[in-house]
C-alpha distance (Angstrom), angle and dihedral (degrees) to the residues before:
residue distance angle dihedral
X1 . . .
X2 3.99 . .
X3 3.71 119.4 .
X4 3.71 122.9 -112.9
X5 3.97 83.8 -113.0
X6 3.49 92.7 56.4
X7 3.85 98.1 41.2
X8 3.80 80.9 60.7
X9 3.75 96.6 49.5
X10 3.87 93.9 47.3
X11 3.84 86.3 48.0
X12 3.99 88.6 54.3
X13 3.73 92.4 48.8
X14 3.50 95.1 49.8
X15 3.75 94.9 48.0
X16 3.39 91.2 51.8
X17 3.94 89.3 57.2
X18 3.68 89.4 51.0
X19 3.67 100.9 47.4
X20 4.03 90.1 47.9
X21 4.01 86.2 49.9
X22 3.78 85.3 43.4
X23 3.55 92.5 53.8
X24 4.08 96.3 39.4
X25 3.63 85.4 56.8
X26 3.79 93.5 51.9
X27 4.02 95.0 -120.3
X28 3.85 91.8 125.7
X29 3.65 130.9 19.6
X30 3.47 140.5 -122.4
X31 3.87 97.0 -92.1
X32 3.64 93.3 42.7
X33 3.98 86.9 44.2
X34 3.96 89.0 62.6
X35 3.37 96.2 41.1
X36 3.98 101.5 58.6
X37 3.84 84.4 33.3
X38 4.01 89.3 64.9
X39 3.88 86.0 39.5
X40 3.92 95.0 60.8
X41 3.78 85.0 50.3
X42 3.79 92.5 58.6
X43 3.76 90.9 29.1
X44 4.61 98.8 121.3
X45 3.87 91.5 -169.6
X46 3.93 135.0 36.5
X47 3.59 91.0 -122.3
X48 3.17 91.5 60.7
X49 4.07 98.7 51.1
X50 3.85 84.1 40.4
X51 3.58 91.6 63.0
X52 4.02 96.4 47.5
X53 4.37 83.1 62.9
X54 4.09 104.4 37.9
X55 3.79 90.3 94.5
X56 3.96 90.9 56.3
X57 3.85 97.3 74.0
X58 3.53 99.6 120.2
X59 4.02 112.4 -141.7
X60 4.17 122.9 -81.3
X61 3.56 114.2 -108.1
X62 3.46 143.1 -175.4
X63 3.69 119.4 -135.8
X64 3.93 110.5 -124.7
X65 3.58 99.0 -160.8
X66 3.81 123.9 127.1
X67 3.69 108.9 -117.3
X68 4.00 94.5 -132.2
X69 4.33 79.0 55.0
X70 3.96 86.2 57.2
X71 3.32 100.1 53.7
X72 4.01 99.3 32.7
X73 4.09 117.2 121.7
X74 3.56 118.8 -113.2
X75 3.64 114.1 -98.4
X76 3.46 102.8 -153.5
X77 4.04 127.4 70.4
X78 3.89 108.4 -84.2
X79 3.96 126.0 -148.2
X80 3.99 120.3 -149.3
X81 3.92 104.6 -171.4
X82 3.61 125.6 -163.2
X83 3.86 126.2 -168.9
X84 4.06 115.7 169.7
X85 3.43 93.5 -34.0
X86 3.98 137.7 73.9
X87 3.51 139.8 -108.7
X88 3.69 128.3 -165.4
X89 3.84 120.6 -171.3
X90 4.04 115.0 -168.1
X91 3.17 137.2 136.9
X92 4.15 128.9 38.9
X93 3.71 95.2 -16.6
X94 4.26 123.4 146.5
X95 3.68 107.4 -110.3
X96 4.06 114.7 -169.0
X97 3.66 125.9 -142.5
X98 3.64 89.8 -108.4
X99 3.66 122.7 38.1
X100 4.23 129.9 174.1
X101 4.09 107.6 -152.6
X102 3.54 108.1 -174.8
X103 3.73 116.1 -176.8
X104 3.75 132.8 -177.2
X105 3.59 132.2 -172.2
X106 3.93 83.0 -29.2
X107 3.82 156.9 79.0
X108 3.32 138.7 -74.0
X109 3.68 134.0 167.7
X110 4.41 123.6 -179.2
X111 3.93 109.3 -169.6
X112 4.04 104.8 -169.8
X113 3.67 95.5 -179.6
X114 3.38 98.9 102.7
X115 3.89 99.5 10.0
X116 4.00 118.1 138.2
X117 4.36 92.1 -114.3
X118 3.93 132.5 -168.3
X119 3.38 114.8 -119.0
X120 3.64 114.9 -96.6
X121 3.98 129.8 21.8
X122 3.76 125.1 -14.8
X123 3.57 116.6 -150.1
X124 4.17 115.8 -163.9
X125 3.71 111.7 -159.0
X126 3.92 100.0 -147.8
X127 3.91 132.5 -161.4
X128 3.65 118.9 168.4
X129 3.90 124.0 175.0
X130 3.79 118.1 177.9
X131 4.07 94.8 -16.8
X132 3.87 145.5 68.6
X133 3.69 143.0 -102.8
X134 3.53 125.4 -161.6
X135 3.67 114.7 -166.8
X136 4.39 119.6 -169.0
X137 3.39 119.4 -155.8
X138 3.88 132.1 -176.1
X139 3.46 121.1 -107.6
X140 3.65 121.2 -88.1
X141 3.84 90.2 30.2
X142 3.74 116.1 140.0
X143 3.95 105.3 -134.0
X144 4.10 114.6 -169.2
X145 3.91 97.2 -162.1
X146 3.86 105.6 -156.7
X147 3.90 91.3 168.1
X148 4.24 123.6 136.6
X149 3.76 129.6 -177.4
X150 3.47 136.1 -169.9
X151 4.35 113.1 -156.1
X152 3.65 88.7 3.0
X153 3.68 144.3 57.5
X154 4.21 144.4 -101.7
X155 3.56 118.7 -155.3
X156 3.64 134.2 177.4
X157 3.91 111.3 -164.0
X158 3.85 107.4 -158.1
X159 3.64 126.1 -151.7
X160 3.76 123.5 -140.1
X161 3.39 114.4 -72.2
X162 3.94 129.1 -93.3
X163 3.77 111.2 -100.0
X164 3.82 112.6 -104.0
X165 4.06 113.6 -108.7
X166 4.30 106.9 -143.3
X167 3.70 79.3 -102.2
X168 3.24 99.6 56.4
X169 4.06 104.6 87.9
X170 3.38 135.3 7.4
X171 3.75 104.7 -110.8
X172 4.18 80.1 51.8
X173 3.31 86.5 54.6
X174 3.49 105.9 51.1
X175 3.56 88.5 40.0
X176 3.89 98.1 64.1
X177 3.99 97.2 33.6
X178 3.91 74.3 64.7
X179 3.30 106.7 53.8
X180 3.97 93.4 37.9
């Protein structure tokens, strides 16, 4: 159980949040901002700080996007910058066909394995100076590595490669229309 004290704080900080959302979302303004912000301060019972935000709820509504729209690919070339930081990119994220990743004297890290992808080729436009990029691909993926460095080092790490299907080559062809 929470003491009454600490009711009050967590009442505070959450007022806080909604009266900087409020303001963000231009349903109060600065002046008024201030005032209920030195009101919660002074505010001796959570009813009372809960009253200086109930106007702030901003109005339901209901998103009227198409869902093929939500999950569509950017058309357009994309940038990802880094600058003495890092970035990591995994999971269900949109990846365009054409995408500049700049990084300096930082991190960067593109998982495509379960990426939302255009159809056809994606081409990454790469410039690295004093950092990494690690780029994960799915198997099978063809990967045409046009990268050059100068006081550093490209690598591509390859995994093992897919199993051949009878199909596949010639010699595996003629080798199983043989034996069938």
């Amino acid at each position: 159980m929470d003491s009454p004290a600490g009711q009050l704080q967590r009442a505070r900080e959450q007022a806080r949040a909604r009266l900087g959302d409020g303001y963000a979302l231009d349903l109060i303004d600065q002046d008024t901002l201030d005032e209920r912000l030195e009101a919660v301060e002074r505010a001796a019972t959570v009813a009372e700080i809960d009253a200086l935000t109930a106007d702030l709820s901003p109005a339901a509504t209901t998103a009227l996007v198409p869902a093929a729209a939500a999950l569509a690919v950017p058309a357009a070339p994309t940038r990802l910058r880094v600058l003495f930081s890092s970035v990591d990119r995994t999971g269900a994220w949109h990846v365009a066909a054409r995408t500049h990743v700049r990084v300096v004297f930082g991190n960067a890290t593109l998982d495509l394995r379960q990426a939302v992808l255009p159809g056809g080729p994606i081409e990454l436009d790469v410039s690295i100076v004093f950092g990494n990029l690690d780029i994960i691909i799915p198997p099978g993926w063809q990967l045409d590595n046009e990268c050059g460095a100068i006081l550093g080092s490209v690598e591509q790490l390859s995994g093992p490669p897919r199993p051949a299907s009878p199909a596949s080559c010639c010699a595996c062809a003629a080798a199983w229309s043989s034996a069938a």
